[in-house]
N, C-alpha and C positions, 0 to 999 in steps of 0.2 A: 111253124112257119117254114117254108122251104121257098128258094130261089133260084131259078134256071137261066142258067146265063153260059155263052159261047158251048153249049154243050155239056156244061157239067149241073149237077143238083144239088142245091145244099140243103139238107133237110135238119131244120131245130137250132136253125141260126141263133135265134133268139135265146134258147137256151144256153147256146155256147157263149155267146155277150155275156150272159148272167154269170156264166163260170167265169169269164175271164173277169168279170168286174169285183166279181168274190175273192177271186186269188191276189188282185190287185187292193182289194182293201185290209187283206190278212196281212200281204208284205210290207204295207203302208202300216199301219197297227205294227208289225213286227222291229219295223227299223226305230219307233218312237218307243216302243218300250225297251230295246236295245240299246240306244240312245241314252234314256233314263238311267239305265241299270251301269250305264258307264260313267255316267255324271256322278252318281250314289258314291263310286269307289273314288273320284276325284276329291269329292267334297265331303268324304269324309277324314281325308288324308290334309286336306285344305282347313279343314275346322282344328283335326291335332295341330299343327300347326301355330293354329291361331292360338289354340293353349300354350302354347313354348314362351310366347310371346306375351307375358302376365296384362301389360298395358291394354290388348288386346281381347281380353276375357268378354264384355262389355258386347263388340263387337260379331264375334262367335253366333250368339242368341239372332242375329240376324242374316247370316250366312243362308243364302237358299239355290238351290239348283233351276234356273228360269226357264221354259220350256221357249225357245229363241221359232220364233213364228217368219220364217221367211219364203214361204211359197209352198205349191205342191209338191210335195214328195223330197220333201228334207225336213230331217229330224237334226235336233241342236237344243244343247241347253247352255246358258249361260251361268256361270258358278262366281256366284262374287256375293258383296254385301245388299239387301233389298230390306229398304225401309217405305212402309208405307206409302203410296202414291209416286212411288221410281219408276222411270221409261225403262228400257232395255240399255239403251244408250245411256244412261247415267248410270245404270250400274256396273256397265264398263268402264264408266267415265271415273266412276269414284274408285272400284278394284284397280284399276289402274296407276290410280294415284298411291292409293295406300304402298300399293308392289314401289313403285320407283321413289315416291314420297316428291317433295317439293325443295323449293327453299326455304319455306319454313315447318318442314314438317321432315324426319328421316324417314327413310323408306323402310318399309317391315316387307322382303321377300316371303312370302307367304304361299299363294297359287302356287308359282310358276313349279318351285322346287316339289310340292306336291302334287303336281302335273306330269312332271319329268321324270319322278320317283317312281309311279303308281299306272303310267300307260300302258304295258303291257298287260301289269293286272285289268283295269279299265277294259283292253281291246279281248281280252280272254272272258271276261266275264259276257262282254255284250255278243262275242259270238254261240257261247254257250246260250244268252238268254233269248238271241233271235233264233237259234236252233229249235228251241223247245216251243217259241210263238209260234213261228210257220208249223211245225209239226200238230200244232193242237193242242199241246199239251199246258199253255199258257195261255189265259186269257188277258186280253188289255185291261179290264178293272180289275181282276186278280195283280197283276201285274201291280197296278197302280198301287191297291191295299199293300202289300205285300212291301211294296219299295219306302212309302209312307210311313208305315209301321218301321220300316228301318230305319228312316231317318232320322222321324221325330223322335224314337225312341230311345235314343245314343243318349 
């Protein structure tokens, strides 16, 4: 396809679209499994944690890293507790409560200290693993396998 406009020619527009729409689904794929690979090291740091805290054993078995769904071109997970049939918003709602606790309930600091402990690890790792997406050398369901297998397997 070529288009001639004020004097100039562009020849293989369409091809060039195709590229650009390719680059942009790699860095899109790249920032989600980046994303991922930082939530892995928050929540696993989140779930030790949750062992310190004996009462809390129980609880662990449902710790899951939520893949937070909020538009184009933002990656986010949510790390807290997810039981069966929970919005995103209640499992903020309930992580939330556990961390500060109630009045009748004490609070178990759990997240936050292994959030504040563990971000630069987090930020190191997911530049590493958006490095190697964009480059090729990761695929998003490798990625997925790969991250999966580490979780569950702890």
């Amino acid at each position: 396809m070529s288009v001639r406009k004020a004097g100039m020619e562009l020849i293989g527009l369409g091809e060039f679209e195709k590229a650009i729409d390719k680059v942009e689904k790699r860095y899109d794929a790249a920032c989600q499994i980046a994303a991922r690979a930082g939530a892995r090291v928050i929540l696993k740091a989140y779930k030790s944690n949750l062992r310190a805290h004996r009462q809390t054993s129980e609880l662990e078995k449902h710790v899951k890293a939520v893949k937070w769904k909020r538009g184009k071109g933002f990656a986010g997970y949510l790390i807290g507790p997810k039981f069966p049939g929970m919005t995103a918003q209640q499992i903020s709602y309930y992580g939330e409560w556990l961390e500060h606790g109630s009045s009748m309930n004490k609070p178990y600091p759990t997240l936050r200290p292994a959030f504040d402990e563990n971000i630069a690890r987090a930020k190191a790792e997911m530049v590493k693993v958006f490095r190697n997406a964009t480059e090729g050398k990761i695929t998003e369901s490798d990625a997925a396998a790969i991250l999966e297998e580490l979780i569950l397997g702890e």
